[in-house]
N, C-alpha and C positions, 0 to 999 in steps of 0.2 A: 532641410527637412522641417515638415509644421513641428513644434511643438506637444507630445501629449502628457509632458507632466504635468503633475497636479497631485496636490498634501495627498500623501497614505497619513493617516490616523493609527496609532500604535495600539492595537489593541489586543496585546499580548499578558495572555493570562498569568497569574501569579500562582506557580502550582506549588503546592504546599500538601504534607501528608505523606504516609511510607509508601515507597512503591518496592515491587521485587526489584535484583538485578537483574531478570532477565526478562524480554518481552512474552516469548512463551508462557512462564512463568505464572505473570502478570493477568495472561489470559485465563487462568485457572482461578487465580483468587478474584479475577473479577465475575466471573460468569459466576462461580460458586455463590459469590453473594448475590448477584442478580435473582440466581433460583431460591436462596434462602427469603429473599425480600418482597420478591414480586413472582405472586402464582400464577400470572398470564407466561413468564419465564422459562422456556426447556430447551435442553442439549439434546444434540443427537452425534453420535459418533460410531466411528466404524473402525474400532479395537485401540484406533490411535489415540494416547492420552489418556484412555477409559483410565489407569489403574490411578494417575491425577485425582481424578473425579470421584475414586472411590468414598472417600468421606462425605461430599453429598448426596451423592446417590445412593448408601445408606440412610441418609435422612429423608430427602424424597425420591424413592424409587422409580414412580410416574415420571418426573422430567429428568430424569437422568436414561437416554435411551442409548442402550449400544448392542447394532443390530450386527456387529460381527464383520468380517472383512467380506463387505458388501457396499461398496462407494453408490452403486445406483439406487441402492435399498434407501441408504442413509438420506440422501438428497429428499426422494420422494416422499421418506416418512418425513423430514422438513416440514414439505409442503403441506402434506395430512395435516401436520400440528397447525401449522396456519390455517389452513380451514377449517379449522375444530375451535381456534380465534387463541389459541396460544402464541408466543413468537417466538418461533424455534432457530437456534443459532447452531448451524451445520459448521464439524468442526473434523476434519483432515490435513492432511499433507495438500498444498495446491493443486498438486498433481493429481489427486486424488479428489477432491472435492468441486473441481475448475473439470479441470482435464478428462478425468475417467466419467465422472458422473455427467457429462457434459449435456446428455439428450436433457437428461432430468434437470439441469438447472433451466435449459431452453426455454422448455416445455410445460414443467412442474410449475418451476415459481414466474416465469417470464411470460408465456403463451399466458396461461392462466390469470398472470398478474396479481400474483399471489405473496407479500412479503415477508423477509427473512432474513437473516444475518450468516452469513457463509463466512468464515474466518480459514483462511487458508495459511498452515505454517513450514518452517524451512524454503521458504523465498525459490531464490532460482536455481544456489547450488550452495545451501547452508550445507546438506551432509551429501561431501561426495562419493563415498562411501557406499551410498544406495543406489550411486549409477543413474541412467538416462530416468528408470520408473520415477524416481522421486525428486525430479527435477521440473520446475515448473516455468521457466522464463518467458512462457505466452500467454498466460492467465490473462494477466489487465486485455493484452490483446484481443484476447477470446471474450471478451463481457465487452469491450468495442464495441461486439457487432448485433447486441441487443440494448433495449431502452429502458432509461431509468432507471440505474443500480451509481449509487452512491458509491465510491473506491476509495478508500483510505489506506495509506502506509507509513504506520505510524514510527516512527525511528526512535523512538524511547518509552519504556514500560509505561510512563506517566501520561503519554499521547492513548495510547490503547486506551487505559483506562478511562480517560473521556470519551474518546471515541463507542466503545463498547456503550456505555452506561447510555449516550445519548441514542446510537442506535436501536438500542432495548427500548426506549420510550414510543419510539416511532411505528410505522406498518408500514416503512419502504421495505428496496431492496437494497442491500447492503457489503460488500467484499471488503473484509478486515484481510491485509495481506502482510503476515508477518515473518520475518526471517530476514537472511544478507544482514547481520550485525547490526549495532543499534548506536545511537549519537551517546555523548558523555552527559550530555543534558536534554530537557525539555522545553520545547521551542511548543509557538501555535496561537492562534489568536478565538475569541471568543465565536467567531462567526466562520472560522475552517477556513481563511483566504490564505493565501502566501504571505509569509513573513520575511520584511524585508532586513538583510542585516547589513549589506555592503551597497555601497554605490559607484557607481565606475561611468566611465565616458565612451568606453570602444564598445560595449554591449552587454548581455544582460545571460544571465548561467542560473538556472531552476536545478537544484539540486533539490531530487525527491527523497523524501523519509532517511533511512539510513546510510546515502549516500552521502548524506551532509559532512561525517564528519573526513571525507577524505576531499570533499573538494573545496572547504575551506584551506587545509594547509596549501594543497592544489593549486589556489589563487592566491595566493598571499604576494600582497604588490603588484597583482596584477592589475590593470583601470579597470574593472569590470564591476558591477551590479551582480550582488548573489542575493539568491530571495529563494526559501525553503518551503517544500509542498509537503506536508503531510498530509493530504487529501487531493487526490489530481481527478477526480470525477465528481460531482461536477467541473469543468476545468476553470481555474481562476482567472478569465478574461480581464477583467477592468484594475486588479494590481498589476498584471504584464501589462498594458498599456500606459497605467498613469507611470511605469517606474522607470519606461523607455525611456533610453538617451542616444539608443544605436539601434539600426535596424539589425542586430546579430543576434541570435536567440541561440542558448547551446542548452540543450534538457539534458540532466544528467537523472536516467533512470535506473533501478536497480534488477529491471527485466528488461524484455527484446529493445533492442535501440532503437529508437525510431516511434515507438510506440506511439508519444504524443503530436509526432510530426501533424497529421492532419488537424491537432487542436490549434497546435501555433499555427500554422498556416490559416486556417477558419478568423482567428483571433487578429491576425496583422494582413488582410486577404487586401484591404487597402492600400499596401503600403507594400514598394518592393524592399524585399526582406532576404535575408540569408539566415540559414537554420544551420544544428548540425545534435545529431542524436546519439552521444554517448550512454551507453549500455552492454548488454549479453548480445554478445554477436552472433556465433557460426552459434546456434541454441544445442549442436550434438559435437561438441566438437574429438567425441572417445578420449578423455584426460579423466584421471583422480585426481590426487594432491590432495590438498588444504583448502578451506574456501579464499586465503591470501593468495593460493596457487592461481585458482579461477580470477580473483582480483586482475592479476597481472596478465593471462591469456588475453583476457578482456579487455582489457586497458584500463583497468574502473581501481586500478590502483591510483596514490598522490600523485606517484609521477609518469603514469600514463594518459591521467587527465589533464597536467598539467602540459603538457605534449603535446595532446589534440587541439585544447584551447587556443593553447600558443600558436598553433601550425596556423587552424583556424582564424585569428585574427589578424596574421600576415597581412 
């Protein structure tokens, strides 16, 4: 097989300053100060979080909007704000903000092409507890099938907080996708590409956002190349390329499996290749538990991944 490596350039930030322990968390003290700092800056929420929010929403009333358990409300007043030339950050449960509001994200900010920052929290099955309603494992999928929205999932408080801060600056369209546990550290490079941290010979394992920290112990001795996305939209074509040593590409996501299948395929369309898409499987599968319970249904536990890997690189 040709050859397509070639130097990755390190350009992995030095993150420095307090972040929360938790990424949720994180989302409140950072939006907070975005509204405090920049008047073009507003929330819109739909009960979730609101009482978070109470301290700034005493201070600016105006961009602190919650229009009550009304998900299709909250989306389109989004959009309002964007066409009024604020940049409004739509903030729900996935399920909620993705899933229920769905016409209105279409329609509102997409048809229209109208930009905004949607942050959807509790991932695929952070609280299982709330059952199928609040359970979102097709989001990224569902924003697949319209254009130009930026996807970020950030695996530690400290990734949000850039991510958020740069998002605010901007007038795209945006999905901060937070929930499914978060890395012990901060990873990420100044330009949002994959970070490479292992290299291996039998093939090459994208662990997205919070998945990292289970499939590093995962691979441990295994030949394999791991290289971490906290941002998989736009999708990082040319470090999956120069870091290839094997045509095997395994994406470990923290929603539906398979998700990014058509991007790896798109990206290696030259090149016969073999895939394999660790993730949320049967997406209804009727289980509670823990979200470690869901881990192991899934196989997205260390050593269900380390399993499939294995099996896979036979």
């Amino acid at each position: 097989m040709t050859s397509l490596r070639s130097p990755v350039r390190d350009h992995r930030i030095s993150w420095t300053g307090d972040y929360a322990d938790d990424v949720r968390e994180q989302f409140v003290i950072t939006t907070s100060d975005l509204i405090r700092n920049d008047s073009r800056v507003a929330v819109v929420l739909a009960e979730i979080t609101a009482a978070q929010f109470l301290p700034v929403a005493n201070e600016h009333p105006d961009r602190v909007i919650n229009v009550g358990i009304r998900e299709q409300l909250m989306a389109s007043a989004g959009a309002g704000l964007a066409l009024a030339g604020f940049r409004p950050i739509v903030h729900s449960f996935g399920a909620f903000v993705i899933e229920r509001a769905w016409e209105q994200v279409k329609l509102d900010f997409g048809h229209q092409e109208l930009g905004g920052i949607l942050v959807g929290a509790y991932g695929s099955y952070d609280w299982p507890a709330g059952g199928r309603t609040h359970q979102a494992p097709g989001d990224v999928a569902l924003l697949d099938t319209l254009r130009d929205w930026t996807v970020h999932v950030p695996g530690h408080p400290a990734e949000l907080d850039r991510q958020l801060r740069r998002a605010a600056l901007g007038d795209d369209r945006v999905y901060l996708r937070v929930g499914d546990g978060q890395n012990p550290d901060p990873l990420g490079r100044e330009d949002d590409r994959m970070v490479l941290l292992r290299e291996g010979r039998r093939g090459t394992i994208v662990a997205v956002g919070p998945t990292l920290h289970k499939v590093l112990p995962a691979t441990e001795g295994l030949d394999v190349t791991v290289l971490y996305a906290s941002t998989v939209r736009p999708f990082d074509d040319a470090t999956l390329r120069a870091t290839l040593t094997a045509p095997n590409v395994i994406m470990v996501e923290p929603y539906l499996a398979g998700t990014s299948a058509a991007q790896v395929s798109r990206v290696l369309a030259d090149l016969p290749h073999r895939q394999l898409g660790l993730g949320v499987g049967d997406p209804d599968p009727h289980r509670y538990g823990e979200p470690e319970d869901h881990d192991r249904l899934h196989g997205l536990d260390p050593a269900g991944i380390r399993a499939a890997v294995s099996r896979f690189l036979e």
